[in-house]
N, C-alpha and C positions, 0 to 999 in steps of 0.2 A: 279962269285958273286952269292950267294943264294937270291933267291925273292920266295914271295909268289905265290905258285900257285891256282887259282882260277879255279872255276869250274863253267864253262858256261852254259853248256845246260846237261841235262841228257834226254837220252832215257831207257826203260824198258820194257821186257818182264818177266812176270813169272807167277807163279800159279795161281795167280787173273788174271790173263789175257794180255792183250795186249798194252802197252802203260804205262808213269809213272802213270798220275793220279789213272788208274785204280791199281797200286800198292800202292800207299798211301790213295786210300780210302778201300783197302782193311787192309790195318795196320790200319787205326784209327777204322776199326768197329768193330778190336777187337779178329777176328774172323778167324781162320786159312785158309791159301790160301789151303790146303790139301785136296784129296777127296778118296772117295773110288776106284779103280782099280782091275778088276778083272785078275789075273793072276800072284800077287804080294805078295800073304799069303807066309806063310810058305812051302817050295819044287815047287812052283811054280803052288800052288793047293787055292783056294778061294780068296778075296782080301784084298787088302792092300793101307793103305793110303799114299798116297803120293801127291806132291805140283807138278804137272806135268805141264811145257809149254800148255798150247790149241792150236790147230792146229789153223792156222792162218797167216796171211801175204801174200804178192805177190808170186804168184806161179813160175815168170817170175827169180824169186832169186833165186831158187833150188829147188830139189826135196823135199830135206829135212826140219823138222821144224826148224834145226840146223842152215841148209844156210838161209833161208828165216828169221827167227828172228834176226840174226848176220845185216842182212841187213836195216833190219828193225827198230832196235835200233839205230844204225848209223846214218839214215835219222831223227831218230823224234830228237837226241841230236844235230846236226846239225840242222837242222831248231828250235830249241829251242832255242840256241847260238844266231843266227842271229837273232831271233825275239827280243832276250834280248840285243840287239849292238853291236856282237862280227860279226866283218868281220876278214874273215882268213888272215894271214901272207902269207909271202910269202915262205916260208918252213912248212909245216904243216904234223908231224909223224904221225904212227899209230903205236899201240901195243893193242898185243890181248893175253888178260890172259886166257891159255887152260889149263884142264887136260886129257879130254876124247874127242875131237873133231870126230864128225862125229857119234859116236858110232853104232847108226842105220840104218847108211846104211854102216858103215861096219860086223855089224852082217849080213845083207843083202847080204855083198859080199861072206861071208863065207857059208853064209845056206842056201840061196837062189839062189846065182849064179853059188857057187862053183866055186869060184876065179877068174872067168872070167869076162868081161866088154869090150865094146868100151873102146880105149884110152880116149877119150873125158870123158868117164865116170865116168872111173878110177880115171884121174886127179883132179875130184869132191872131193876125198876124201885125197886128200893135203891138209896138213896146210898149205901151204902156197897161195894153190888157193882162198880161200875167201880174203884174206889180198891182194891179189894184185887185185881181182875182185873191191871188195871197193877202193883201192887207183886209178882205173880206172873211175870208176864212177865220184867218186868227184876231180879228176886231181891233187889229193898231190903229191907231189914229197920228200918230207923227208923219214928219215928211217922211215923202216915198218919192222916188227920183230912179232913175239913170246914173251911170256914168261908164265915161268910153276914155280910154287912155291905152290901144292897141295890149300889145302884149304885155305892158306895163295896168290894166285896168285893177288888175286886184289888190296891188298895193295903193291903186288909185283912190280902193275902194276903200279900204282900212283909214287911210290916211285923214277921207272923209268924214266916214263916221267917228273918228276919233274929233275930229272938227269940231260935231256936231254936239260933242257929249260933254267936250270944253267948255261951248258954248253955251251950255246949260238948253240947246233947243231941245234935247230929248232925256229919256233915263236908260234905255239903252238901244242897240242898232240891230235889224238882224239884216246880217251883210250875203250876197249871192253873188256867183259869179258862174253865169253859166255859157258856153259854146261848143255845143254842136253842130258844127261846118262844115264836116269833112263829104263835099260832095266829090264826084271825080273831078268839077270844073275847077274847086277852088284849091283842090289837090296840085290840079297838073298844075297851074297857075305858080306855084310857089317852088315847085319842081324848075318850075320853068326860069324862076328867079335866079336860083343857082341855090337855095336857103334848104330846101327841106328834101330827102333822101326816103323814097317810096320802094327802090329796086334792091335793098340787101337789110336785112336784120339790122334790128333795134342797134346792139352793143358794138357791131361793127361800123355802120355809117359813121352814130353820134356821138363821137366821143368827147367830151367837153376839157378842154383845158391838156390833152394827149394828141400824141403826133397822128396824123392819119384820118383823122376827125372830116367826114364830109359834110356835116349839117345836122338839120335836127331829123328826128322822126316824127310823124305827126300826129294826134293827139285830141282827144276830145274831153271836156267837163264837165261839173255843174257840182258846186260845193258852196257850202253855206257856214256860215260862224252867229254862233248869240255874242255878242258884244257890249259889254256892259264896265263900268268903273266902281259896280258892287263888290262889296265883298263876301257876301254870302255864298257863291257859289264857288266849287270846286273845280280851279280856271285848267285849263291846259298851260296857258303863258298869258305872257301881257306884253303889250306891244308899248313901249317907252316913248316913240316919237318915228316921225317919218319927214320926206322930204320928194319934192320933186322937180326939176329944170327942164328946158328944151335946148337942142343943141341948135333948131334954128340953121340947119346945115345942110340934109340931102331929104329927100322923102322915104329913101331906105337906107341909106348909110349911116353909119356911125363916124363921128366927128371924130380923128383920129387923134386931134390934139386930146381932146379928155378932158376939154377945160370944165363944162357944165356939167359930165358923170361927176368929178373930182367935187364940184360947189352943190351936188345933191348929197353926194354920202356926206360930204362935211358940214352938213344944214343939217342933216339928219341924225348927225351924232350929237348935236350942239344940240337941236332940240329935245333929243332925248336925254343931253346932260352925262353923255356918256365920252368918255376918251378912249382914243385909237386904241392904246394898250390894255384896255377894258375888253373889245371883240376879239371871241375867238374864236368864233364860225361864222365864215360866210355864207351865204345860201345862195348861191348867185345865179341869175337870168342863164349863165350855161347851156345854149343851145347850142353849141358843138360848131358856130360860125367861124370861120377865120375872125372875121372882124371882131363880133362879143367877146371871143373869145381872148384876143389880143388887149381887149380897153380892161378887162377883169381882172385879168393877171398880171397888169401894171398897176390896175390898182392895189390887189392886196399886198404888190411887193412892194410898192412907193411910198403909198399912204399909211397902210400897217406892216412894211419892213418887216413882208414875208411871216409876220406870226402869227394869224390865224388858220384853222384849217378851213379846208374848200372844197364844197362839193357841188353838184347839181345833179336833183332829180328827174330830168329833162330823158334819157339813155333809156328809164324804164316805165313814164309814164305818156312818155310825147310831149312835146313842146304842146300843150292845149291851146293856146291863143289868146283870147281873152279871156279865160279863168287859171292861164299857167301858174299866175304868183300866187293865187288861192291855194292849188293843189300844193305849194312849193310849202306855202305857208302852213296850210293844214298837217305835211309829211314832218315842217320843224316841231310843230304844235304837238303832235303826237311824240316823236321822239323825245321832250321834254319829260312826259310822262312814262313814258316806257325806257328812260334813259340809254337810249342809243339813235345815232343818225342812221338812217336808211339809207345811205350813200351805195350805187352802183359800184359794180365792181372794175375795176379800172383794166384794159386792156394792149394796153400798149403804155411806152414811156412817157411823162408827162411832168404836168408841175407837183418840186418837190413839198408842198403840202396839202396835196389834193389827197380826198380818203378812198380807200382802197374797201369797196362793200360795206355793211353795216358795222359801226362806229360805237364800242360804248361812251357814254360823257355823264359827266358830272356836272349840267345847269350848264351856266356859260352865257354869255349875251353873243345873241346873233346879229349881222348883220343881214338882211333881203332885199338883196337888187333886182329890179327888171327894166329892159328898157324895152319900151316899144316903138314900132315905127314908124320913121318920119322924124326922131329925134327927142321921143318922149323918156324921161330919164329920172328914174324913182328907187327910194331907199326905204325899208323901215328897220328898226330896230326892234329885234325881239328880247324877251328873257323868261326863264323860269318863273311860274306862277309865284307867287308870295306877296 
């Protein structure tokens, strides 16, 4: 039987720094988590902006800011959960949405060590050793997994564990998503693509769904949610249903017909039981692409005839990769509670119901898209806690 899943506690790291508050007072002031980095231009010569993790966290978690932030989020969503009434079940999963894990200390392994390591060392750089490192800690015993669905993984993730709690496998999920990637190689790489914009300011490059928009800006994560279908705890939202397709089309493009975006958000409405004229926020994947940006804004004006608003937090915290729809997710989650959307401030002419900076609201069912790529194409539905 499908229930509503609730979200308990969130933890956050990202380019504002350490912790969630420090992520949402960094979305209401408007102002790009991005900074300058030298070694990031163009061939790997002057610098470049990007929304980089800050070093930070227990040194005792890993070498890395990878290990150490993954752990880090975990504990502050967890003791958020519990501070807000949620006591764990007695099955409680983990899943951790990756695309690139470890990446810096496996450039380290290759250019630095020349493939060698302790075993002990080595082992560091498994997916699957932080996932079991954490389910030690906190003594879960439910599944603990993986999952990868490129920039689309965090709603990959939700969508999962809501799965799972259907299903009766667990009593509830604590969900992660973390990436920290941004070396200079994998920087220029996407530079390179035509996609992601390292040579000019956040709010100028990326502007989503506005004229002038040259891509995204880049971006790093690591956020956590307690997820559970209790009611005792004092939820942020609850996420109604979700959905996801393949377009089955390019390895980086986006299918321009729309046919499989169109049969995800409409799978995703269905199973949350909600109708078109029910959403009135999007949250949308918004990475300032020509192409995203084009299949987004046909959607909201085809499928919901223009009446939702539309924003994307993509301008001030970077597109992060495989934790973007986490952080996307975690910015609606919180504006739920603080009743207002942290929506960037808009900079040029664009679609007439995109938000213009922070947004107050009254509840509202959201809609969150991400697509990731290669054709990976995902929706959930949020709403107000209750």
């Amino acid at each position: 039987m499908a229930n509503t899943m609730n979200i308990a506690g969130i933890g956050a790291a990202t380019g504002y720094g350490w912790g969630r508050h420090t992520l949402w007072s960094g979305l209401m002031s408007g102002k790009p988590a991005a900074a300058l980095y030298p070694g990031y231009g163009p061939g790997g010569q002057d610098a470049g902006w990007l929304a980089r993790v800050p070093d930070g966290g227990d040194a005792e978690d890993g070498p890395t800011r990878s290990a150490r932030a993954m752990r880090a989020v975990a504990r502050e969503a967890i003791a958020d959960a519990r501070a807000r009434g949620w006591t764990p079940g007695r099955r409680v999963g983990l899943l951790h949405a990756l695309v690139l894990p470890e990446v810096e200390s496996w450039r380290d392994f290759y250019l630095v060590d020349g493939g060698q390591r302790r075993v002990r060392d080595y082992l560091a750089l498994m997916p699957s050793t932080p996932v079991s490192m954490l389910m030690q800690e906190h003594g879960f015993h439910g599944p603990a997994m993986n999952v990868s669905a490129m920039c689309a993984s965090g709603n990959a993730g939700m969508i999962t564990a809501k799965m799972w709690l259907d299903a009766g496998m667990v009593d509830d999920v604590v969900f992660l998503a973390t990436d920290l990637s941004l070396t200079p190689e994998n920087v220029e790489h996407f530079v390179k693509l035509g996609v992601a914009v390292t040579d000019t300011e956040p709010l100028e490059a990326c502007r989503p769904f506005q004229e002038g928009s040259r891509g995204f800006s880049v971006g790093e994560a690591a956020v956590a949610f307690v997820l559970t279908t209790g009611r005792s705890a004092r939820a942020y939202a609850s996420m109604l249903g979700g959905a996801m397709t393949h377009d089955a089309y390019h390895v980086t493009s986006v299918d321009p017909a729309r046919v499989q975006v169109d049969e995800c958000v409409r799978t995703a409405l269905d199973v949350a039981g909600v109708a078109t004229e029910e959403v009135a926020l999007v949250n949308a994947h918004g990475p300032g692409t020509a192409q995203c940006d084009a299949v987004e804004a046909a959607l909201v004006d085809e499928i919901f005839g223009g009446r939702p608003a539309l924003y994307s937090v993509k301008p001030l915290a970077g597109h992060c990769q495989g934790a973007a729809a986490a952080v996307e997710i975690a910015a609606a989650a919180m504006g739920y509670e603080h009743g207002v959307i942290p929506a960037p401030p808009t900079v040029a002419a664009g679609h007439h119901r995109l938000l213009d900076g922070p947004t107050p609201i009254d509840g509202g069912i959201t809609l969150k898209t991400s697509l990731g790529m290669g054709g990976q194409n995902s929706a959930v539905v949020l709403a107000p806690a209750g």
